[in-house]
VEXMIDREN-719140 format. One record per atom (N, C-alpha, C): residue in one letter; x, y, z. Coordinates in pm, whole numbers, plus 50000, padded with zeros to 5 digits. Layout:
# residues N
AXYZ
...
//
This chain:
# residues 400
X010891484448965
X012161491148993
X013061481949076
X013941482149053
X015671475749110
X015511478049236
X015461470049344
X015831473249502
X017141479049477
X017191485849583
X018611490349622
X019041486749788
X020241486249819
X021011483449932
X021661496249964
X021961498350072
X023391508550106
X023811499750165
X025801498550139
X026471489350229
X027031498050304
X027381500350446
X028831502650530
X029841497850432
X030931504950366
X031511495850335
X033331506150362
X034051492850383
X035751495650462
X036421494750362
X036201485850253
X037151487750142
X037781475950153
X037701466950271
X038521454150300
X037851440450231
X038101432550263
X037771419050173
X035881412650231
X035801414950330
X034491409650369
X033621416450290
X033441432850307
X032661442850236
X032831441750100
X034191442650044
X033921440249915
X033181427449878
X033291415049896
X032431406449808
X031251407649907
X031071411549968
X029531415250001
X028681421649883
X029691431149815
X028831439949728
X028571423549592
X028861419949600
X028461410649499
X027631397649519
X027921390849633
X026891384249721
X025861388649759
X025361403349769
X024161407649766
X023401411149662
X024091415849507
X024141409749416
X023271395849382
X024111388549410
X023661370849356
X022741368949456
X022681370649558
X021411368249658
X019971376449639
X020431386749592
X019101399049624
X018731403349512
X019611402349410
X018941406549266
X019261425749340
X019691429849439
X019691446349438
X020781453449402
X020731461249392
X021521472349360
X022631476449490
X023361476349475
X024111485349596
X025011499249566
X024501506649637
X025521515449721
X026391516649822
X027381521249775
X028501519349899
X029151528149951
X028591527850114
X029051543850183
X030691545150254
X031671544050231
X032691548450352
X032351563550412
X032591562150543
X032431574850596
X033561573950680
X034231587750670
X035751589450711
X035281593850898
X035711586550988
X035891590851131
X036891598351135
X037931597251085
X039481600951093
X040681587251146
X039701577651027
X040461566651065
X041861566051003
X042161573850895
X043661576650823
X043751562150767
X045291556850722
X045191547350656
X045171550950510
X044621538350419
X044471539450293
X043281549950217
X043961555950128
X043201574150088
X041881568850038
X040551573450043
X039291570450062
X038911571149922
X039241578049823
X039031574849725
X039481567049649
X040241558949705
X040341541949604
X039941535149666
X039291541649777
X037891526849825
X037451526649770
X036461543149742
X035381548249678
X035451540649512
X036361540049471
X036651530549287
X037011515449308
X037021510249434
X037981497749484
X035731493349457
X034851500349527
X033301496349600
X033081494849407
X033301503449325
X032601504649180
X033031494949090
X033991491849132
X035361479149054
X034211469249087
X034061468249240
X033261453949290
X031911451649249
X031471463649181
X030071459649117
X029331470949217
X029571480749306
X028691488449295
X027861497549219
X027021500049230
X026111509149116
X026331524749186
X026731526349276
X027041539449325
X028081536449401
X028731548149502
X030331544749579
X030461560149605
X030121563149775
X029991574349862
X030751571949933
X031501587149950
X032421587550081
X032291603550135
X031611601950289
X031811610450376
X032661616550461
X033491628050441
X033671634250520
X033221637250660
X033191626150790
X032591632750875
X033511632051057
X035091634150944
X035611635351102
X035451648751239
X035431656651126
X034961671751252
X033341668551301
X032551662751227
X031301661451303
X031081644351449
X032121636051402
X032521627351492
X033431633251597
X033831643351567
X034671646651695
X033811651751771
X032951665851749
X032241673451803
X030951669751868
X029971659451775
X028931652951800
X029111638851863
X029701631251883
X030061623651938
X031481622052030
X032621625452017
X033741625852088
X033291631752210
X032541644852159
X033221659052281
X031811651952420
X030711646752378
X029481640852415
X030601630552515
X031131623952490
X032101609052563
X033031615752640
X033671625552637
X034751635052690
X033731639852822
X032661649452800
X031811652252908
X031321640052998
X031241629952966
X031001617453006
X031881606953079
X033101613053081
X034471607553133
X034021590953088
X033761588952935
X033211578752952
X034511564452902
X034051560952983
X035111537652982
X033971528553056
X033971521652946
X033331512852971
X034271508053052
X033401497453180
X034501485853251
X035581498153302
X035441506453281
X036021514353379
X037691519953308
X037491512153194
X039041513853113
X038731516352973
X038061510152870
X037731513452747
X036831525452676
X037571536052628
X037111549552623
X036831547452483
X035521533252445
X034511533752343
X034451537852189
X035861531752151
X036681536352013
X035351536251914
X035381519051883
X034111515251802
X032791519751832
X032831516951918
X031551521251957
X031001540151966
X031621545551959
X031271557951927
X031001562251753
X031861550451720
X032101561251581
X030621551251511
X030431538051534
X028921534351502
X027921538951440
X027121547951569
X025911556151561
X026611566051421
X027301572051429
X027651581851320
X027601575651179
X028071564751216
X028301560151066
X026641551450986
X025781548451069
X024431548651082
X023621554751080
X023771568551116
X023041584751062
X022951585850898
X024431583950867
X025191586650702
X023921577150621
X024161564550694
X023371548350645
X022341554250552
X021601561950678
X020031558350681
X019731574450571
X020881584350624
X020421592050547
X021051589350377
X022001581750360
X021851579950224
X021101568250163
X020321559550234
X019281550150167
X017791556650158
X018351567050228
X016591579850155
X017201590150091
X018011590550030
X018601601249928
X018581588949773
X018751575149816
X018851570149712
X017921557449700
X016861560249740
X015821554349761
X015751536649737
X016121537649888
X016671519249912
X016341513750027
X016211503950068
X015261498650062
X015771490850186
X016761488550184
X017511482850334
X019061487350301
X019881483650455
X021151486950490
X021811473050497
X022961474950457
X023891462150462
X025201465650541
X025901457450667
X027021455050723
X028001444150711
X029141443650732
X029941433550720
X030271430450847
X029501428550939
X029291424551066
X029641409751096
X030341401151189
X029951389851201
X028891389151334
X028721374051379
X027571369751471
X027881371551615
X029871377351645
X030031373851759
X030551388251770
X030241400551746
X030811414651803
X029801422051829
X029851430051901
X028921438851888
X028331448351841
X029251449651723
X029001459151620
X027361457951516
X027321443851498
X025881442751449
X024551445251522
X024811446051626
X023911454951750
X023711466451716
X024771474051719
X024971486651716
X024411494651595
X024681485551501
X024401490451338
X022431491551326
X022131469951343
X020931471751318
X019971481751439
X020181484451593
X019181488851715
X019291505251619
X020741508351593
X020681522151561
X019551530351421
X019851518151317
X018691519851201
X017371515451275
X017231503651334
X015861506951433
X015231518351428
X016121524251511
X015911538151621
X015521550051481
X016221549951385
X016761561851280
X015421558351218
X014901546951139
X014341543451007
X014001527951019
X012701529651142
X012141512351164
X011811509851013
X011621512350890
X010821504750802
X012291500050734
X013711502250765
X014721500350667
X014471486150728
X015201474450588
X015511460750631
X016931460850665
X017191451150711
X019481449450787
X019251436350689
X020671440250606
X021571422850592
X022861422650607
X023211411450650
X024551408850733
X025111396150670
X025631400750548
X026091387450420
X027131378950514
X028221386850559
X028681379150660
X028051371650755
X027691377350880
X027091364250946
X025991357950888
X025001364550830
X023971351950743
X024191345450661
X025421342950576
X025451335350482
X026421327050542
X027181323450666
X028381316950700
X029661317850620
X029271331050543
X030741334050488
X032151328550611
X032911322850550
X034321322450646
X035761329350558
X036421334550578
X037511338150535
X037961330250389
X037881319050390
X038071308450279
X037451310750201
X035721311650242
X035011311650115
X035051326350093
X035351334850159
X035801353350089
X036611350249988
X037601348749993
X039021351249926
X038301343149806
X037931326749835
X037641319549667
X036801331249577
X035411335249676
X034251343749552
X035121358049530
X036381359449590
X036781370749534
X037751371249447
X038541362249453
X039251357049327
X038381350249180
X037421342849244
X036521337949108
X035861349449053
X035801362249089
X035121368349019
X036011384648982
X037251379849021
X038931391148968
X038431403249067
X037641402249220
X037571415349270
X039171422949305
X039111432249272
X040731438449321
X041191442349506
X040871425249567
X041351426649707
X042441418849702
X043771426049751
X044911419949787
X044661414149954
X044781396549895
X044631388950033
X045561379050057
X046701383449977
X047781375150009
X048981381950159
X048701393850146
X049071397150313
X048501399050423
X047791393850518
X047161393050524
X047761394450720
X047271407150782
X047781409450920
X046761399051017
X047981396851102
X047441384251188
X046411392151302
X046161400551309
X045631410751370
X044061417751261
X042401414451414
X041541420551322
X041771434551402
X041861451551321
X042071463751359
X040591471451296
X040261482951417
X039681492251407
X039761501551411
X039871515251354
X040541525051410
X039841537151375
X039891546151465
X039411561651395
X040151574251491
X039361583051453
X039961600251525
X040141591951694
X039471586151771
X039731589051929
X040481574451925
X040761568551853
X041861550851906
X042091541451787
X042911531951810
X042711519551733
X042611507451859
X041651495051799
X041641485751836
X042561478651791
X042721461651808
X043491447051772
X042841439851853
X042321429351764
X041791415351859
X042751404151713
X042211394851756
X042671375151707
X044001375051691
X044411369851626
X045751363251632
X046321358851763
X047531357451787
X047901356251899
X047671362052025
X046431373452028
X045821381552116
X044921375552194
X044321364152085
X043231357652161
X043531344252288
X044721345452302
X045531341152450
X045511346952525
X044631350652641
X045101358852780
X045791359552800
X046551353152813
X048031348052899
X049551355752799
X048871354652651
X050451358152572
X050151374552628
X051321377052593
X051621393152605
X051731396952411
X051311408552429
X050701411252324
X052331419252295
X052661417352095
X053931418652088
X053931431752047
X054731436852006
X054631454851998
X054511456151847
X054591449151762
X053981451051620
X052521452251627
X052101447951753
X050521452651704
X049681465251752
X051331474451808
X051001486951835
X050951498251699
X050491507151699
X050911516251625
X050691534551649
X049801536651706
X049711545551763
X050271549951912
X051041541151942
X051711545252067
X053331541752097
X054111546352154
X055581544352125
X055461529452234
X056441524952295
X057081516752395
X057281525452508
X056311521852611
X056351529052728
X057551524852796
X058281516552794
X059591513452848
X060541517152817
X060681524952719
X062191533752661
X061981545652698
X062731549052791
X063401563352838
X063591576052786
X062331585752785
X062401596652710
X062041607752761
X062901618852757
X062281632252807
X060981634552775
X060661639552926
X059241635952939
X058551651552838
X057051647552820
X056521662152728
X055601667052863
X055331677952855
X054011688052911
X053041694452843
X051721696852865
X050721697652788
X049791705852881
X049651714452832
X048591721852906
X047171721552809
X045651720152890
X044711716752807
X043661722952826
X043101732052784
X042051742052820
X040251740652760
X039661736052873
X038361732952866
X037201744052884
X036341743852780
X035311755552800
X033851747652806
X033241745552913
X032061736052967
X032531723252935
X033431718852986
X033611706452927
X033931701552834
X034571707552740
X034701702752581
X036541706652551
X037261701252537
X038491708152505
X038521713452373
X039101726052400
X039031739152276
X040571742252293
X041421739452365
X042541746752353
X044111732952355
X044931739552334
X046131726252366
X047681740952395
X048141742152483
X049201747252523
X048871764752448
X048061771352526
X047121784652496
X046861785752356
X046641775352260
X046981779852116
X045121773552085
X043911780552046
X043071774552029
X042291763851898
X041751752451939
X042311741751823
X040911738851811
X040791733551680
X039481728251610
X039251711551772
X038391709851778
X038461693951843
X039141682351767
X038961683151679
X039141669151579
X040911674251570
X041301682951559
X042811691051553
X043601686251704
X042861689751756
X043601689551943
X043581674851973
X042721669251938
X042641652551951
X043981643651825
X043831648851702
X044931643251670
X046271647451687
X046351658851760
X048151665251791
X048011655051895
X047141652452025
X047881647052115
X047591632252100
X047121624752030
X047491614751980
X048901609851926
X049591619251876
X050871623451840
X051701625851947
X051451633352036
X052121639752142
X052551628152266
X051081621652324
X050991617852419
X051501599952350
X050961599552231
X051431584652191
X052621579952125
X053601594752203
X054941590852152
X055581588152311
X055001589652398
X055301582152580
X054471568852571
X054071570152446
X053321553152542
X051951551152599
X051401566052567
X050221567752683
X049171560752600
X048021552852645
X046801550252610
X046971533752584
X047781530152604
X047851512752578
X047381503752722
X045961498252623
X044921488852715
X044761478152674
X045281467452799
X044921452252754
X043871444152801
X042771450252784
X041661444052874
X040871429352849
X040451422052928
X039681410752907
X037941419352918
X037221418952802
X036001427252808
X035261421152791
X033931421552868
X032581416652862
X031571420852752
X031771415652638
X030881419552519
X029421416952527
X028491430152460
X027171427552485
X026651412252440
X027591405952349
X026641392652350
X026651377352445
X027521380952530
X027701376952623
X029141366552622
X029881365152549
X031161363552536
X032301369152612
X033231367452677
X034331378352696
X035681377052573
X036031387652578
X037151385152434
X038521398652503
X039231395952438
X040481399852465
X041141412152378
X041281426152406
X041081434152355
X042061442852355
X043031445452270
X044061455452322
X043731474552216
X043691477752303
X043381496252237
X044681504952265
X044561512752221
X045781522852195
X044961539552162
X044781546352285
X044181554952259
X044791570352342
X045781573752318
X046681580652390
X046311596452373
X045181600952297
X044391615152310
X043201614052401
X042351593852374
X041551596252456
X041651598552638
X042361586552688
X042851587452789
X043651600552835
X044271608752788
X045071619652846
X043781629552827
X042851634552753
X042081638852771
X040741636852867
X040581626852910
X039771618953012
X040211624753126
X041721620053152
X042061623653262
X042211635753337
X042181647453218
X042301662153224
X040951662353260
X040031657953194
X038491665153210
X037951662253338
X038251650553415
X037921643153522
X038471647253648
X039671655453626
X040101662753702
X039761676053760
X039691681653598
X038811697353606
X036961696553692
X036911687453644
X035841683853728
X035751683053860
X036911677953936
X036951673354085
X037511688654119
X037681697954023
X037741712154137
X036981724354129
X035751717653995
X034671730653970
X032931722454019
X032821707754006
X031761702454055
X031521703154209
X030521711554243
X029471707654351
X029811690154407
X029791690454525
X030201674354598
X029211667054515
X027691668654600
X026631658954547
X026831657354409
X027131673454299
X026741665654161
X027851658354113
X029141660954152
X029931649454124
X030031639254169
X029361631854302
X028901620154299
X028131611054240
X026871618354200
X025901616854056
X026131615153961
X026681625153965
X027801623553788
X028441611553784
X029011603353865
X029781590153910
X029281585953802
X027651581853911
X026931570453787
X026391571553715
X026171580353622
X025441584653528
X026451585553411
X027851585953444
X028951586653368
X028931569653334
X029251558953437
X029361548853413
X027951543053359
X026701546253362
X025831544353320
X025751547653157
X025861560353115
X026211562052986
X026971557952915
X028911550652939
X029031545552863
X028731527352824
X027911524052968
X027731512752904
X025991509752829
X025791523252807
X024521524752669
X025191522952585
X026121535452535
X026551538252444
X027231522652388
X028291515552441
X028651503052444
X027821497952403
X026481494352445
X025371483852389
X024731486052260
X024821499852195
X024111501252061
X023341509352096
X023121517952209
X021961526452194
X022181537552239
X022681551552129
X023251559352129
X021831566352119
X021081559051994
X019621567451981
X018851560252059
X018601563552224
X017711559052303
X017141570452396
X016111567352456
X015381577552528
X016011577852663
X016481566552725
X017621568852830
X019061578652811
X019481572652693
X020581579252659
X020691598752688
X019121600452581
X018971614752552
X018421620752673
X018131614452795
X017751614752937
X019371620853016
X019861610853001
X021411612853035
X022121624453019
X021961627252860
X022541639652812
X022151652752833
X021041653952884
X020501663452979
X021191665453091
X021271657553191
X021961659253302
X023711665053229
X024511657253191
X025751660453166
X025891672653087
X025101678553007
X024791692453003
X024661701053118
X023991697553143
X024291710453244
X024811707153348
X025311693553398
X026471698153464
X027561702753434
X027891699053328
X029551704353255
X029371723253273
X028141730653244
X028311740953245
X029301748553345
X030361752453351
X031201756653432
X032511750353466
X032271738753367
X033651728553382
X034391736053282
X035131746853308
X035861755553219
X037821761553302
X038401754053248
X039661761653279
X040701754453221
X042111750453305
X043351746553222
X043601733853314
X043981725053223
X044671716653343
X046111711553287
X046971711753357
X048111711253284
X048841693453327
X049251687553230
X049891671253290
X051341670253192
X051961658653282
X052811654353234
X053381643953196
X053441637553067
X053331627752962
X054721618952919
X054841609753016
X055991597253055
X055421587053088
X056411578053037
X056641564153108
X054611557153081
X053911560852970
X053221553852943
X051991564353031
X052101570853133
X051011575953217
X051101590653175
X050111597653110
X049581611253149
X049231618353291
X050001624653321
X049791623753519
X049331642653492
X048671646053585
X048101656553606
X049251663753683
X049531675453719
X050181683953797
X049901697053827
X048741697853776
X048071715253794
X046801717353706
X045951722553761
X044871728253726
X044681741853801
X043861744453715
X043091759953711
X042091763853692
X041051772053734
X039711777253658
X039091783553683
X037991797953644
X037581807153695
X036921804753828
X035871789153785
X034721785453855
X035071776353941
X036641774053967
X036951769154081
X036341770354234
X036271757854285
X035391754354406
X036181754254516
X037691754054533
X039181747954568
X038921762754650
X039001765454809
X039261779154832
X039951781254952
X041501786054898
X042681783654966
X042691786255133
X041361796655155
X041571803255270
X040731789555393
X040021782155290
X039431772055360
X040471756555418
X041121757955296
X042151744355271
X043561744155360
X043731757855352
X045431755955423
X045161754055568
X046441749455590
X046831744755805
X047481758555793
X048211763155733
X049121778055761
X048641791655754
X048981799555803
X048451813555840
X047771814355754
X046471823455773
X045381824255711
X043771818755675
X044411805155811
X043441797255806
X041831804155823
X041251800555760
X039621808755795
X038521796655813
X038971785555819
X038091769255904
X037911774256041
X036451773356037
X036351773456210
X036001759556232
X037341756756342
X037521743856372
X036241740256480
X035921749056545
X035311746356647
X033461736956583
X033351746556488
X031961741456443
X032101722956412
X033481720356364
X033361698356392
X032621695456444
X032911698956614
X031911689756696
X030911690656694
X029671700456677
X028511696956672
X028741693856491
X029341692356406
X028831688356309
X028801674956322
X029961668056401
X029561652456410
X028961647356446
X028111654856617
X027271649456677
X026121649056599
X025791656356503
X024671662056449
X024651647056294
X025861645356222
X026261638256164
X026071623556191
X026141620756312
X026291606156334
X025441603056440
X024461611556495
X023351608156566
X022461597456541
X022001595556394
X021341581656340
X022141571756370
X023521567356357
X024481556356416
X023931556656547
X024041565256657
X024091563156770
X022921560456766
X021871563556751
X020701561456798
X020481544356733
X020911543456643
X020671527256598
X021501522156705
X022861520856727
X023851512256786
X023321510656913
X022911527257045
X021781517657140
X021001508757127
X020011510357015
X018791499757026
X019461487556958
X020491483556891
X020991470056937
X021341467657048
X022271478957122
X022711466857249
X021681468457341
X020511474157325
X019391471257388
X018791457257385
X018411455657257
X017561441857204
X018511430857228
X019941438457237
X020841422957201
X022021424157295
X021851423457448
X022791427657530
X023691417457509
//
C-alpha cells in the first residue's frame, strides 16, 4: 500500500510544491489539510482545488474558528497571556489546533507521517513536530522546506517547471500570519531594528496618529471568558472579531517588538492585534477587583509562566495541563463588566463592575462613612516589621 502524508497546507507557494516534492522524494501520497482559525483572506475552497491542482490525492478544509476561539483563545484570555510581557501569542496559539486536525486526519486516512512548510529558523517547527510528539509519538514529521534547502528560487523554478497554479510574480515584501486573535509581519524592511516599520504593512489596525472620535466599549466577563460586548450577548469568536473592527479602527494593538525566539535567535516582529490586547486589558483588570491579594500575586507567575509554554510548543504538556488547573479555578468569579475607552492607539479602562467584587467602598473612602479602623496600623506594623527589627539589631550588634 501507498504511504500517505498529511500536509499543513496555506495554499501559498512553499506548501504547494511541497505537495509534489514529497511526491518525488517519498513516492507518498498526500493529503492536504487547511484548517480555518479565522484567518479570512483568500476563500478556502480554492485552496482546497489550488492542494488537488498540485497533485494532492485528497484536499481538507476545517472549519475550526469557533473551536480556536473557545478552546484555545478564551484558555490565553484567562491567562492574561504575552509572552515578553507584550506578545498575546497569535501563532502560537492557533499551532496546537491546527496539529489536533493533523493527527486526527492522518488516522482517519491512514498515514503514516505529517508534513509542514516550516523553515529551520521559527518556531513554528517546534511547535508542529513536540505537538504530534505529544498527540501521536509513532507519526513521522517532514519539513520539505527546511530539509531539502528549498530557497525561494528553487520554489518558484519546481513550480513553474511543473505549471503549479501559484501566482509568484507579486510577491509582498512582507512574511504574514494571521488568524481570529492577530496578524503578524516579519522580513523585508522589518528586519532593520532601527527602520520604522511603514504603514502598508498594517492592516488590521487604523493609524493611531489621526484624530478620531474616540469609541466606548463595555465588555462583560462570566469566569473569565468574555460572553458579552456593550449588554448584547456574543458567540466568542463573534465578540473577538467586532472588536478587532472596533478597537482596530483607533489603532489599538500595534506591537513592534525585538523577540527572543525559542531557537535562540532574536528577530523583529511587528503584530497587530487590537481584540487581543483590549480584551487582555479588560480581563486583567476585572481581575485586580474580584482576585483575593495572594491569588493574584500567584496568578502573576503562573500567567507569565504559561505563556512562555505555550510560546515554546508545548500546549500538550503535563506542566501546561498543571497550570490550567490553577487558572480554572481561579477565574471562577472573575465575572462582571468592565467598560474602556478606545483612542489614540490605547484601549484605556474607565470603569468596572461585578457581583464578586472585592473593592468595598466603606473600607476605601477618606469621606464620611469611613469604617477603617485606623487605630489597628500600629500594632499591625509593629507586628509586620518585627523580623526587620529584629535582624537590623543583630547587625549593628556584630557590626558596630
Amino acid at each position: 500500500m501507498t504511504e500517505r502524508v498529511v500536509l499543513a497546507y496555506s495554499g501559498g507557494l512553499d506548501t504547494s510544491v511541497a505537495i509534489g516534492w514529497i511526491g518525488a522524494e517519498t513516492g507518498a501520497e498526500v493529503v492536504a489539510l487547511a484548517v480555518d482559525v479565522g484567518q479570512g483572506g483568500e476563500d478556502l475552497e480554492a485552496i482546497r482545488q489550488r492542494a488537488l491542482t498540485c497533485g494532492a490525492v485528497e484536499s481538507i478544509v476545517v472549519d475550526a474558528s469557533t473551536e480556536f476561539a473557545e478552546s484555545f483563545v478564551a484558555p490565553a484570555i484567562r491567562s492574561n497571556a504575552l509572552y515578553m510581557d507584550r506578545y498575546p501569542l497569535i501563532s502560537s496559539l492557533s499551532r496546537p489546533i491546527i496539529v489536533k486536525h493533523l493527527v486526527a486526519a492522518a488516522r482517519e486516512h491512514g498515514a503514516d507521517a505529517i508534513a509542514h512548510g516550516c523553515t529551520g529558523k521559527g518556531n513554528d517547527q517546534v511547535r508542529f513536530e513536540v505537538g504530534v510528539s505529544a498527540l501521536a509519538p509513532g507519526l513521522k514529521v517532514l519539513a520539505p522546506v527546511r530539509d531539502s534547502g528549498m530557497t525561494r528560487d528553487k520554489a518558484i523554478a519546481f513550480a513553474e517547471e511543473r505549471g503549479l497554479p501559484i501566482d509568484v510574480s507579486k510577491r509582498s515584501p512582507y512574511s504574514i500570519d494571521q488568524n481570529l486573535w492577530g496578524r503578524t509581519a516579519e522580513c523585508g524592511i522589518l528586519e532593520d531594528p532601527w527602520a520604522q516599520p511603514p504603514e502598508d504593512v498594517f492592516v488590521y489596525s487604523a493609524d493611531p496618529t489621526v484624530a478620531r472620535t474616540p469609541d466606548e466599549v463595555t465588555i462583560s466577563f462570566t469566569d473569565g471568558v468574555p460572553t458579552g460586548l456593550d449588554g448584547r450577548t456574543l458567540p466568542l469568536a463573534d465578540l473577538v472579531a467586532e472588536l478587532n473592527t472596533r478597537a482596530g479602527a483607533h489603532g489599538v494593538g500595534r506591537i513592534d517588538l525585538i523577540e527572543d525566539r525559542l531557537v535562540g535567535i532574536k528577530s523583529r516582529e511587528i503584530y497587530e492585534c487590537p481584540a487581543a490586547i483590549t480584551l487582555l486589558t479588560a480581563h486583567r483588570d476585572l481581575e485586580d477587583l474580584t482576585l483575593e491579594r495572594d491569588v493574584a500575586r500567584f496568578k502573576r507567575g503562573v500567567d507569565q509562566r504559561w505563556g512562555e509554554i505555550v510560546y515554546d510548543g508545548l500546549w500538550y504538556s503535563p506542566l501546561k495541563a498543571a497550570l490550567d488547573a490553577f487558572v480554572d479555578a481561579a477565574s471562577v468569579g472573575v465575572t462582571g463588566d468592565v467598560r474602556l475607552r478606545l483612542a489614540g492607539g490605547v484601549a484605556q479602562v474607565v470603569g468596572r463592575r461585578s457581583p464578586g467584587s472585592l473593592y468595598d467602598h466603606a473600607l476605601a473612602t477618606y469621606d464620611a462613612g469611613d469604617q477603617f479602623d485606623q487605630g489597628d496600623a500600629r500594632g499591625f506594623i509593629e507586628l509586620w516589621g518585627l523580623p526587620t527589627k529584629v535582624w537590623a539589631a543583630r547587625e549593628q550588634r556584630l557590626n558596630p
